[in-house]
BALOBA-1460 file (C-alpha; in Angstrom, 3 decimals):
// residues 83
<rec num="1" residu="x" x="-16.337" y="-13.384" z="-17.530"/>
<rec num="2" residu="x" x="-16.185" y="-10.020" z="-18.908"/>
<rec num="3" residu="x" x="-14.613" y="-6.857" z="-18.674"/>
<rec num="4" residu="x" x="-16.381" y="-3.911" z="-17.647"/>
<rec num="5" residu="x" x="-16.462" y="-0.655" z="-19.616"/>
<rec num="6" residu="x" x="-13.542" y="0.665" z="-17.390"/>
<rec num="7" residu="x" x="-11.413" y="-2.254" z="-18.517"/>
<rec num="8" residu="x" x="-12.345" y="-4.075" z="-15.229"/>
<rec num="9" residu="x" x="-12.393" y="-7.665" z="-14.230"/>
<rec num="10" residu="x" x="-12.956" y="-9.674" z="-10.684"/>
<rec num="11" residu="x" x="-10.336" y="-12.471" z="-10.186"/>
<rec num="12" residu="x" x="-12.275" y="-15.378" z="-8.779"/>
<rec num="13" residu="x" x="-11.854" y="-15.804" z="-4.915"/>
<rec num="14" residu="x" x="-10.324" y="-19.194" z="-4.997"/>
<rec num="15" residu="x" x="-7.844" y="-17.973" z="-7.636"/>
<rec num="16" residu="x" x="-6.573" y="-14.709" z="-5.322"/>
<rec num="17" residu="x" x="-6.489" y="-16.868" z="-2.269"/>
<rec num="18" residu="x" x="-4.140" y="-19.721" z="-4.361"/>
<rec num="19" residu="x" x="-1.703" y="-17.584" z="-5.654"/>
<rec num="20" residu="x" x="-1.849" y="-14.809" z="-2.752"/>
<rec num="21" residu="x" x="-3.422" y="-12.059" z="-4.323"/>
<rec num="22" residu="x" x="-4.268" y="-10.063" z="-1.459"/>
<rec num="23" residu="x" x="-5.641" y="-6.919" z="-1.433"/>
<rec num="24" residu="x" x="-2.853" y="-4.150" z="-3.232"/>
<rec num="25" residu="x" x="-0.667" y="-6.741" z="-4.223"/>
<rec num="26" residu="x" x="1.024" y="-5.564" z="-7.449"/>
<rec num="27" residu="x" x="0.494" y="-7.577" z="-9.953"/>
<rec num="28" residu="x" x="2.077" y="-7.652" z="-13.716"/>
<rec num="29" residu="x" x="0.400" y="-8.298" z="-17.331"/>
<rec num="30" residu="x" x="2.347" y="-10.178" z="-19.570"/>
<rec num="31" residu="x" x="1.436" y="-10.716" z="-23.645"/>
<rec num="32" residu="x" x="2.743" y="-13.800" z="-25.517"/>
<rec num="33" residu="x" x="1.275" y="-14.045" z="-28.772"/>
<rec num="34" residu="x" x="-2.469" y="-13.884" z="-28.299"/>
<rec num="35" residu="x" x="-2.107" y="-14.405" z="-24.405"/>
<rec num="36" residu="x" x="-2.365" y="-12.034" z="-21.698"/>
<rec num="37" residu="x" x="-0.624" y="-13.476" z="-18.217"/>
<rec num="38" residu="x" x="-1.174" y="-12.107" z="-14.719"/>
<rec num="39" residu="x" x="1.466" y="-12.402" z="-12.462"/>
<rec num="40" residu="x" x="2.328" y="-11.481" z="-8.676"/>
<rec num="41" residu="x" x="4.692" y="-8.712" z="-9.584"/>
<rec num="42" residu="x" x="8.241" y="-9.631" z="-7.714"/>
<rec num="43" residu="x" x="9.673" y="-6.250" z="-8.089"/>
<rec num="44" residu="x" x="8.905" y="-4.840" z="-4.355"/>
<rec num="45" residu="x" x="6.261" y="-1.390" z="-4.185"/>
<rec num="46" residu="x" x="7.413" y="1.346" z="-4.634"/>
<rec num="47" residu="x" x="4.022" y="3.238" z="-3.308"/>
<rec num="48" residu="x" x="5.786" y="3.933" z="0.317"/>
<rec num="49" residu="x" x="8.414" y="5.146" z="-0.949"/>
<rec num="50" residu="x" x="6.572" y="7.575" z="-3.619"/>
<rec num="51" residu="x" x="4.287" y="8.681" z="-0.754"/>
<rec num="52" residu="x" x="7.358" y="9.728" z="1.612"/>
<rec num="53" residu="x" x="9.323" y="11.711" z="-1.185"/>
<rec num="54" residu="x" x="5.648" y="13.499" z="-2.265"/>
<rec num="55" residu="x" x="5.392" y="14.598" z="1.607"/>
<rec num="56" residu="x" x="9.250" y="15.456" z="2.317"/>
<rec num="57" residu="x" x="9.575" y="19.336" z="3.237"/>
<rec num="58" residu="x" x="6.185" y="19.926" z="3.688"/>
<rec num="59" residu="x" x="6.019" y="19.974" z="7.101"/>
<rec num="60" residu="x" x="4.926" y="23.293" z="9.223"/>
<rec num="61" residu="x" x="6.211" y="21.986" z="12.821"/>
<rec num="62" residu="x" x="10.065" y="22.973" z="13.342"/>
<rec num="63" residu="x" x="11.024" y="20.029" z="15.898"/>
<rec num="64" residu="x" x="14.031" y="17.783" z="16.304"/>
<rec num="65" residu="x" x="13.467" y="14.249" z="15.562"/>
<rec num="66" residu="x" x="14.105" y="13.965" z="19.398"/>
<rec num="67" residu="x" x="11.314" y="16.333" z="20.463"/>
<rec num="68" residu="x" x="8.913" y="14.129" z="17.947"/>
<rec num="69" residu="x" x="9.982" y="11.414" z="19.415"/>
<rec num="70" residu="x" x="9.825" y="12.930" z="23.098"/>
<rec num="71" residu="x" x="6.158" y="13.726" z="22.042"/>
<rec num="72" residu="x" x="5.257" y="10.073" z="20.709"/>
<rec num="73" residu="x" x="6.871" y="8.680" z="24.015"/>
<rec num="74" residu="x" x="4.327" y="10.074" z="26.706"/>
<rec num="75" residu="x" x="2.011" y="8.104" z="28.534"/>
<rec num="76" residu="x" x="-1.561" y="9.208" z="28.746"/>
<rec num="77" residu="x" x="-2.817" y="10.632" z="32.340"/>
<rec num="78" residu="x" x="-4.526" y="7.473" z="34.570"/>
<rec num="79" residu="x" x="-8.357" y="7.658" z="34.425"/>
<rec num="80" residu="x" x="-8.064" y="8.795" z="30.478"/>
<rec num="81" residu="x" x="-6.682" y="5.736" z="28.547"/>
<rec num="82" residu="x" x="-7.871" y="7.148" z="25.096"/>
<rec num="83" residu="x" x="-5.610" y="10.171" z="25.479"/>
């Protein structure tokens, strides 16, 4: 196997689906001596998290939580399910 020119290399299938590497699952390199481990990361993402403080106060809408919610509550008229 080798690594591509942007320091890139595919985990086997059978090797992602054993250890539940599923697609954005953090994983961790560890060194010991001349080894280099991969590991399922067990610290939880923080991506979420990241995203929501990069977006907070950017809105341009000034409405309660409760008319948001009011909003995200209404059904859609009969005869126009896709609305």
């Amino acid at each position: 196997m080798r690594i591509t020119s942007k320091g890139q290399v595919t985990v086997p299938l059978e090797v992602r689906e054993k250890m539940g590497l599923f697609p954005d699952t953090e994983v961790e390199f560890k060194i010991a001596g001349n080894k280099v481990w991969l590991t399922k990361s067990e610290t939880r993402s923080r991506r979420g998290r990241n995203l929501v403080e990069r977006l907070r106060g950017r809105a341009t809408v000034k409405m309660s939580t409760d008319e948001i919610m009011s909003l995200t509550r209404k059904r859609a008229p009969r005869g126009n399910p896709g609305r």
